[in-house]
KEGU-207824 format. One line per 10 residues: number of its first residue (from 1); their letters; for each residue x, y, z of N, C-alpha, C, O, CB. Coordinates in Angstrom, 1 decimal. Glycine has a CB too. Layout:
N
NUM	a	X,Y,Z,X,Y,Z,X,Y,Z,X,Y,Z,X,Y,Z | ...
// end
This chain:
114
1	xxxxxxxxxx	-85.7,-164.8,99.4,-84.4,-165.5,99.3,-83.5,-164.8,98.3,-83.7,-164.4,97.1,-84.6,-167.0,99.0 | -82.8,-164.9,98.8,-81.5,-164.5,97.7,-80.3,-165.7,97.0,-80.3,-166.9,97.4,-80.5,-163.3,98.7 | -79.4,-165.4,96.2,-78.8,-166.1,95.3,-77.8,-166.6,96.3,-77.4,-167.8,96.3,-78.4,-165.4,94.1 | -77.4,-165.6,97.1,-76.4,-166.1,98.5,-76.5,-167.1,99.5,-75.7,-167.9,99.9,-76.2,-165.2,99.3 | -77.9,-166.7,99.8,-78.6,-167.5,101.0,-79.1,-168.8,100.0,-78.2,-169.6,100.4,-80.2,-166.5,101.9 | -79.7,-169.3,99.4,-79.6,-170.4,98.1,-78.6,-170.9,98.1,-78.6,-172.1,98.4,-79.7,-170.0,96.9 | -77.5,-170.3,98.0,-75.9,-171.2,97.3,-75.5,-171.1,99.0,-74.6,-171.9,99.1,-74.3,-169.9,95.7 | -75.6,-170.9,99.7,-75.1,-171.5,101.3,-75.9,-172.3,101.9,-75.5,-173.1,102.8,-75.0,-170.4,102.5 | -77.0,-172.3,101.6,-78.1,-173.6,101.3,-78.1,-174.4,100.9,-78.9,-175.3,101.3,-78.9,-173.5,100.7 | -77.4,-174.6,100.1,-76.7,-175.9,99.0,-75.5,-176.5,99.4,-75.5,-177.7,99.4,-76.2,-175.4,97.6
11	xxxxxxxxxx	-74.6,-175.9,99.7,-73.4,-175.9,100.6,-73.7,-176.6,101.5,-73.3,-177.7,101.5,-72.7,-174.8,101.0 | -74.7,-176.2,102.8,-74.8,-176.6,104.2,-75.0,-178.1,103.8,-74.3,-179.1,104.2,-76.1,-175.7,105.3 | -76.4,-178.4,102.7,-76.5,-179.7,102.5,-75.9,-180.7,101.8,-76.2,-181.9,101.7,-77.3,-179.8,102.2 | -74.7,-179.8,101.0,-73.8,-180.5,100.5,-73.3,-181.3,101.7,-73.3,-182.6,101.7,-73.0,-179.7,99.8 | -72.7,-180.3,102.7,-71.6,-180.5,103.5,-72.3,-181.8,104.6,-71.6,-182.5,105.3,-70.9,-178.8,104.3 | -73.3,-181.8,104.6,-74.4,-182.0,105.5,-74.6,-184.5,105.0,-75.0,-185.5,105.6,-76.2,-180.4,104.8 | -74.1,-184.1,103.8,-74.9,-185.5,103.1,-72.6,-186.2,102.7,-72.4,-187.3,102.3,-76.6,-184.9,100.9 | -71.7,-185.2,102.9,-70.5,-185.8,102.9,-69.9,-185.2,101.5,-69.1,-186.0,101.1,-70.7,-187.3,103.0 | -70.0,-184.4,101.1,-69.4,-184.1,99.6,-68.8,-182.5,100.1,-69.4,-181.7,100.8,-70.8,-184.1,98.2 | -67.5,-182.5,99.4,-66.8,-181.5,99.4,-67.2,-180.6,98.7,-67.6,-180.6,97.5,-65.7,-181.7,99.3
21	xxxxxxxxxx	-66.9,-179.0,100.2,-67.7,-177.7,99.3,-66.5,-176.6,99.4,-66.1,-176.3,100.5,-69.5,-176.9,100.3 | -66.0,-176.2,98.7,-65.1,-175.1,98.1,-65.5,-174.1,97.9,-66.2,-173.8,96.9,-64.5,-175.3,97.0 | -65.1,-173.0,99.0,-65.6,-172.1,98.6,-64.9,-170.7,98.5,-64.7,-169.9,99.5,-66.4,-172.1,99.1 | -64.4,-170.3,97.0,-63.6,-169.4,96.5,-63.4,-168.3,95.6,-63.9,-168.6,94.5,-63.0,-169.8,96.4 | -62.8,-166.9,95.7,-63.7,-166.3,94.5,-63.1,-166.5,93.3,-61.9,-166.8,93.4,-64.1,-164.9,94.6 | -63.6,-166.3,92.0,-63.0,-167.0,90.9,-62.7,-165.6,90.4,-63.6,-164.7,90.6,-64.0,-168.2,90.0 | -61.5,-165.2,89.8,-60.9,-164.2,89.1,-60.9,-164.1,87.9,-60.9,-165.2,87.3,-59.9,-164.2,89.3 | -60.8,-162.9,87.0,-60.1,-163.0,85.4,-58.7,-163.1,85.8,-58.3,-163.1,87.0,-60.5,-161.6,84.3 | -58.1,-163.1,85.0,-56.7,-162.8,84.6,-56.2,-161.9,84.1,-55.0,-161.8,84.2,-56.2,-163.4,84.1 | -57.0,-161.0,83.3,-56.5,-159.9,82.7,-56.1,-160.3,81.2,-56.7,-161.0,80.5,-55.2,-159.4,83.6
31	xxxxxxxxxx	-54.9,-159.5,81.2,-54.1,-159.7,79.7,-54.0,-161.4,79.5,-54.3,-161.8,78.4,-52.3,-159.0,79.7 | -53.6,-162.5,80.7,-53.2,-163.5,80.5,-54.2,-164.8,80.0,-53.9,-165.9,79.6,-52.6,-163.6,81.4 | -55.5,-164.0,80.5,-56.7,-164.8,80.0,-56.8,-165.8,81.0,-56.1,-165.9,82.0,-56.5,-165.5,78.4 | -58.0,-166.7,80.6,-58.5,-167.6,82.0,-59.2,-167.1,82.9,-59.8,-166.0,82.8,-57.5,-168.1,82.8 | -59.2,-168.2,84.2,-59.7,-167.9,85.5,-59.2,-168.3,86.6,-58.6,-169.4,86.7,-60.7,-168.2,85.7 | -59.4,-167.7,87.4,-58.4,-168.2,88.8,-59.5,-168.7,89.4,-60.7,-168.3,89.3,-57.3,-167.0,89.9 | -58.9,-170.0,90.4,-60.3,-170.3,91.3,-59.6,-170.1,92.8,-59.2,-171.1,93.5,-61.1,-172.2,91.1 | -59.4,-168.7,93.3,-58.8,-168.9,94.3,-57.3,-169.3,94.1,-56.6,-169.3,93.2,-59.6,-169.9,94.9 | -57.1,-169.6,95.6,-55.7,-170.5,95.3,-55.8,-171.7,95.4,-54.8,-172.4,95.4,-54.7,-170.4,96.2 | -57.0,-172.3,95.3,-57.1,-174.3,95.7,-57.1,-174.6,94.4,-57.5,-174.2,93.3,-58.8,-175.1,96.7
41	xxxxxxxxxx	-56.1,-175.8,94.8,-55.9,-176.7,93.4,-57.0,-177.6,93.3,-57.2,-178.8,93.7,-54.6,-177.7,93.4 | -57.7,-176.8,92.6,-59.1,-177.6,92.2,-59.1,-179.1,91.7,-60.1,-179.9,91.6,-59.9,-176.7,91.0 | -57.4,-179.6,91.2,-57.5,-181.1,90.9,-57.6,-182.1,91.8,-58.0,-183.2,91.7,-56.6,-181.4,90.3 | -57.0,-181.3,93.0,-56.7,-182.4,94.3,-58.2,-183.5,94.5,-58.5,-184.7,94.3,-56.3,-181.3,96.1 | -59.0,-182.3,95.0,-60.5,-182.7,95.2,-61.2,-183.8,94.1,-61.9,-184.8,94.3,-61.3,-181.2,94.9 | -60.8,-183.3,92.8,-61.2,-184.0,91.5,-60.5,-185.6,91.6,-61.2,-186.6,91.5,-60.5,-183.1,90.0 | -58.9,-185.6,91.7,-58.3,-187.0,92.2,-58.8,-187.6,92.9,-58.9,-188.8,92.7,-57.3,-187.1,92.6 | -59.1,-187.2,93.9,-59.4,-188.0,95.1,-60.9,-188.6,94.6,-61.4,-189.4,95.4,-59.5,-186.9,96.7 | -61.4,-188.4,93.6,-63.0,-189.1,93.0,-62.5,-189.6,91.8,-63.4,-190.2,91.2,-64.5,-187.9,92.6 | -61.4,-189.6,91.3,-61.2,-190.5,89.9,-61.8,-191.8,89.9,-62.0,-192.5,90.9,-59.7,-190.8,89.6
51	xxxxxxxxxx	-62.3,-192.0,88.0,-62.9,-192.8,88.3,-64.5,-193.0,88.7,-65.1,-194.0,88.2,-62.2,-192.9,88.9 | -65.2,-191.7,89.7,-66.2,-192.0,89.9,-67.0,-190.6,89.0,-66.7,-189.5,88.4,-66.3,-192.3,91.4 | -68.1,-191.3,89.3,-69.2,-189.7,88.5,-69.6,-189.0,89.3,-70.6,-189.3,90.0,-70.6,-189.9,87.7 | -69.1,-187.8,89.4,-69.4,-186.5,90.3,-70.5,-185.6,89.8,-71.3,-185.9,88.9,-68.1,-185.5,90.5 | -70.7,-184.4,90.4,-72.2,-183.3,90.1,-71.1,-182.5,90.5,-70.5,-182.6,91.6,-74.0,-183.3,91.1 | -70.7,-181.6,89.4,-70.2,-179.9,90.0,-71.3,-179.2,90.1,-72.2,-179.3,89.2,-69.1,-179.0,89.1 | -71.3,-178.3,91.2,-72.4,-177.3,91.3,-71.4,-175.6,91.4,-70.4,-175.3,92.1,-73.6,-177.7,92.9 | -72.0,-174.9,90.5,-71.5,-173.8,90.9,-71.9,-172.6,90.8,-71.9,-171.8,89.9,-70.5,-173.8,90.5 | -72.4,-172.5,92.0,-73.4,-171.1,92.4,-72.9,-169.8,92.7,-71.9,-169.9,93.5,-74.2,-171.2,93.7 | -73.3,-168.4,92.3,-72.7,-166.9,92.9,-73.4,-167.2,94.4,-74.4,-167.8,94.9,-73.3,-165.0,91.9
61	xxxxxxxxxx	-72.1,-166.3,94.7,-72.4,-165.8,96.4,-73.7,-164.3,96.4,-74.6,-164.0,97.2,-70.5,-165.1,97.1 | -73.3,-163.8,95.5,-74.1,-162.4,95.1,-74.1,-162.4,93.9,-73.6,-163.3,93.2,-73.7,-161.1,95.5 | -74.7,-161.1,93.4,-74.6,-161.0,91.9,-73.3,-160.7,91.5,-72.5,-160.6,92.5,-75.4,-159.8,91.3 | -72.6,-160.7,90.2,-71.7,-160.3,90.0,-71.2,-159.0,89.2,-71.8,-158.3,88.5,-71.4,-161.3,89.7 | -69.5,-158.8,89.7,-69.5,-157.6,88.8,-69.0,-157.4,87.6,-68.1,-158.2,87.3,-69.1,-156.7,89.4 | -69.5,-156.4,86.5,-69.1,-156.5,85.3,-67.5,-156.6,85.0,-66.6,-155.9,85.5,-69.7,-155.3,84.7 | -67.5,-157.6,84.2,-66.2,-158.2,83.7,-66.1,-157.2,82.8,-67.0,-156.8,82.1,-66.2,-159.7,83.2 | -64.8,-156.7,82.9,-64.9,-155.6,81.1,-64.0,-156.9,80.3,-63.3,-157.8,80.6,-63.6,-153.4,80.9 | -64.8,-156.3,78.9,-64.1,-157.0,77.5,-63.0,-157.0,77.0,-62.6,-155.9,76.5,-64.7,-156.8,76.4 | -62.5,-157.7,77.0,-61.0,-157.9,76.1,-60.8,-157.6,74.6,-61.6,-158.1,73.8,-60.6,-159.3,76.2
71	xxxxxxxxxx	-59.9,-157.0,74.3,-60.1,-156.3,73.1,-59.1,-157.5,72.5,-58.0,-158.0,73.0,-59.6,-154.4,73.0 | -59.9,-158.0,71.1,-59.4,-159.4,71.0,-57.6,-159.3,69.6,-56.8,-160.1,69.1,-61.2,-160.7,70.3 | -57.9,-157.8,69.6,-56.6,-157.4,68.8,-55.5,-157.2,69.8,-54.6,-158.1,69.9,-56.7,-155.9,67.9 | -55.6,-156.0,70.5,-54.5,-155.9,72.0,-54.4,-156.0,73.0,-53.8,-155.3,73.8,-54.2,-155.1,72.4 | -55.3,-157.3,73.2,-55.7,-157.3,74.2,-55.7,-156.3,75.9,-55.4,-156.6,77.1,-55.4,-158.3,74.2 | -56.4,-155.2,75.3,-56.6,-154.5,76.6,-57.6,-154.4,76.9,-58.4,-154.0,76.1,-56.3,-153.3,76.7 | -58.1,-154.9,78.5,-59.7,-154.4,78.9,-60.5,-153.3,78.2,-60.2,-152.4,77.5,-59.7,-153.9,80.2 | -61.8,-153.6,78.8,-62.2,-151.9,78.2,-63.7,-152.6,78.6,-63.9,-153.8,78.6,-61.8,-151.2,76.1 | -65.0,-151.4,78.9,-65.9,-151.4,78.9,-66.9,-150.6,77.8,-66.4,-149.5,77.4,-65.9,-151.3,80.0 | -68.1,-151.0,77.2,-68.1,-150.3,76.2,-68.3,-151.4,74.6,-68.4,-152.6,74.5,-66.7,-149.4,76.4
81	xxxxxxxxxx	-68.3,-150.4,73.8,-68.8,-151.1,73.0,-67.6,-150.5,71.6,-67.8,-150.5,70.4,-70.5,-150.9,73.0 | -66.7,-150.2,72.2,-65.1,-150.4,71.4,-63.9,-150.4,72.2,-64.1,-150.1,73.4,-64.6,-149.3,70.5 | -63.0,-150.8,71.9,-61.3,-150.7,72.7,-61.2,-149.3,72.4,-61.2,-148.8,71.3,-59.8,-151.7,71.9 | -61.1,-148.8,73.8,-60.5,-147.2,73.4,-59.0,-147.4,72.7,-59.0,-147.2,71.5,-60.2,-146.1,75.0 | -58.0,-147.8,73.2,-56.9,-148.1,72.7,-56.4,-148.1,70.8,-55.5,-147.5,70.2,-56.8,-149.4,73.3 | -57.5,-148.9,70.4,-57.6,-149.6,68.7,-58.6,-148.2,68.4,-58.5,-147.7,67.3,-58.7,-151.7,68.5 | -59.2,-147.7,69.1,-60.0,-146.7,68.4,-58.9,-145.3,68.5,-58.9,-144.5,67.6,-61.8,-146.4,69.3 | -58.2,-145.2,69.5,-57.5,-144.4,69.7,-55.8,-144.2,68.5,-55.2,-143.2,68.2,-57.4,-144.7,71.0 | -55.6,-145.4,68.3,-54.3,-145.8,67.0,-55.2,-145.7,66.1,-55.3,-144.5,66.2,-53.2,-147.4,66.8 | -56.2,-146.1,65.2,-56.8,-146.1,64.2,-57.2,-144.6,63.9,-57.0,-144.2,62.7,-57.8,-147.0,64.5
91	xxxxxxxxxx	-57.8,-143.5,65.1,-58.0,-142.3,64.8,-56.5,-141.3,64.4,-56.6,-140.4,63.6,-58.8,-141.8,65.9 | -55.4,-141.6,65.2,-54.1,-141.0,64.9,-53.4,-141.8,63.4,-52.6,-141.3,62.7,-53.1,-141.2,66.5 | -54.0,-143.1,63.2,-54.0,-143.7,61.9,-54.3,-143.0,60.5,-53.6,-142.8,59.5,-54.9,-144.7,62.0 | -55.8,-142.7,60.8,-56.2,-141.9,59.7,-55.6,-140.1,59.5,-55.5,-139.4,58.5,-57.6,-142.0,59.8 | -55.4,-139.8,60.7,-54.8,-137.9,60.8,-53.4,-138.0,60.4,-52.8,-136.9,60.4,-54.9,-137.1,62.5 | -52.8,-139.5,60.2,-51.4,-139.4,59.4,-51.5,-139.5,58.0,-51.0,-138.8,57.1,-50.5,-140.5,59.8 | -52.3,-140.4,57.9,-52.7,-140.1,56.2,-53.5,-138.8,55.7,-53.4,-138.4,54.5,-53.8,-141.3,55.7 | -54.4,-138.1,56.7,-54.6,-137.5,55.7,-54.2,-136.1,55.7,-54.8,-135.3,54.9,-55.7,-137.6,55.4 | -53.1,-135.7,56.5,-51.8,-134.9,56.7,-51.0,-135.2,55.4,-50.8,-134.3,54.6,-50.9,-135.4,58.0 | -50.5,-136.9,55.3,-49.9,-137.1,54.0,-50.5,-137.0,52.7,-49.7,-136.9,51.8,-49.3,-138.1,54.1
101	xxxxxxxxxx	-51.6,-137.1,52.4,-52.4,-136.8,51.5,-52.4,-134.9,51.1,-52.2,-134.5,49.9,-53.6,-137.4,52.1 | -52.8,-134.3,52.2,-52.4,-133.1,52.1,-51.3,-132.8,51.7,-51.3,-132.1,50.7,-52.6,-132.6,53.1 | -50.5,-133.1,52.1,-48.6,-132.8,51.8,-48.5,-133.2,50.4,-48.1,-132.4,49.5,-47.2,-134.0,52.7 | -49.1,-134.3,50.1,-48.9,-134.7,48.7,-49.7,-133.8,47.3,-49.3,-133.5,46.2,-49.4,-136.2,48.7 | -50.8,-133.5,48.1,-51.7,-132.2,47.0,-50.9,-131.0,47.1,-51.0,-130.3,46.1,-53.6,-131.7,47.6 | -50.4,-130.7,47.8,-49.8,-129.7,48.0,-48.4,-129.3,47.3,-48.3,-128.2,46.7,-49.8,-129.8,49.0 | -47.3,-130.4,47.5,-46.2,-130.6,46.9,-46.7,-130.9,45.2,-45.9,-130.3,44.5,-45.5,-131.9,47.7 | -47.7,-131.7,44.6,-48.1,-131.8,43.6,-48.2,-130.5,42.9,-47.5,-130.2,42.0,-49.2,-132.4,43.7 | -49.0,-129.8,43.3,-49.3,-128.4,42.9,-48.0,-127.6,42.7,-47.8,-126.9,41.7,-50.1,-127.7,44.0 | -47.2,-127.9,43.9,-46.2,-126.5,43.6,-45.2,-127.3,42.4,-44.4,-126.5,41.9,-45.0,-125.9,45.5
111	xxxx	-45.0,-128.6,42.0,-44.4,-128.8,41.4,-45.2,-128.7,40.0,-44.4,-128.7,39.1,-43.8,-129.8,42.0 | -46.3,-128.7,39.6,-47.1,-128.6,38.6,-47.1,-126.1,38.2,-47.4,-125.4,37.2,-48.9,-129.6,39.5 | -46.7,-125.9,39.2,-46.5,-124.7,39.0,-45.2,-124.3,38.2,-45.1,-123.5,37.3,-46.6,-124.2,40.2 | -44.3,-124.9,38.8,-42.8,-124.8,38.7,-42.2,-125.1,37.2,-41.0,-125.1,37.0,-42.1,-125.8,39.9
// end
């Protein structure tokens, strides 16, 4: 058995005993953060039980695929175990300073000559 055939398993007997089965794929958002569930207004379903005590179940259809990480400074995706982005300003970060560092030993000197 698989994780698919299980969660459509669940469903059939959901659907089977009277309880509503939704089935949609759930998104990141990207830069904006969150999750999408589809386009269904997942409250409608929820109203229509106010009031009572429900069981959410929520099973993959298959395995899923790697979400990349959000880089929690600029927020840009990325997979990995740094933000290329932040590693990328940080390295042109330091080759400005030590350009200006250079300039400054340098200018030091000729004015220590002079």
């Amino acid at each position: 058995m698989t994780i698919g055939y299980d969660a459509e398993q669940l469903a059939s007997t959901a659907r089977a005993i009277g309880a509503q089965v939704i089935r949609v794929p759930v998104r990141y958002r990207g830069r904006e953060g969150g999750l999408d569930v589809g386009d269904v207004d997942i409250e409608r379903p929820l109203c229509e039980l106010k009031d009572q005590e429900v069981l959410v179940i929520v099973a993959p259809l298959r395995p899923a695929q790697k979400v990349p990480t959000i880089c929690g400074l600029c927020v840009t995706p990325y997979e990995g175990g740094e933000c290329p982005a932040c590693k990328a300003e940080r390295e042109e970060a330091k080759r400005v300073v030590e350009e200006r560092l250079l300039f400054d030993q340098e200018f030091s000197a000729l004015l220590s000559e002079g």
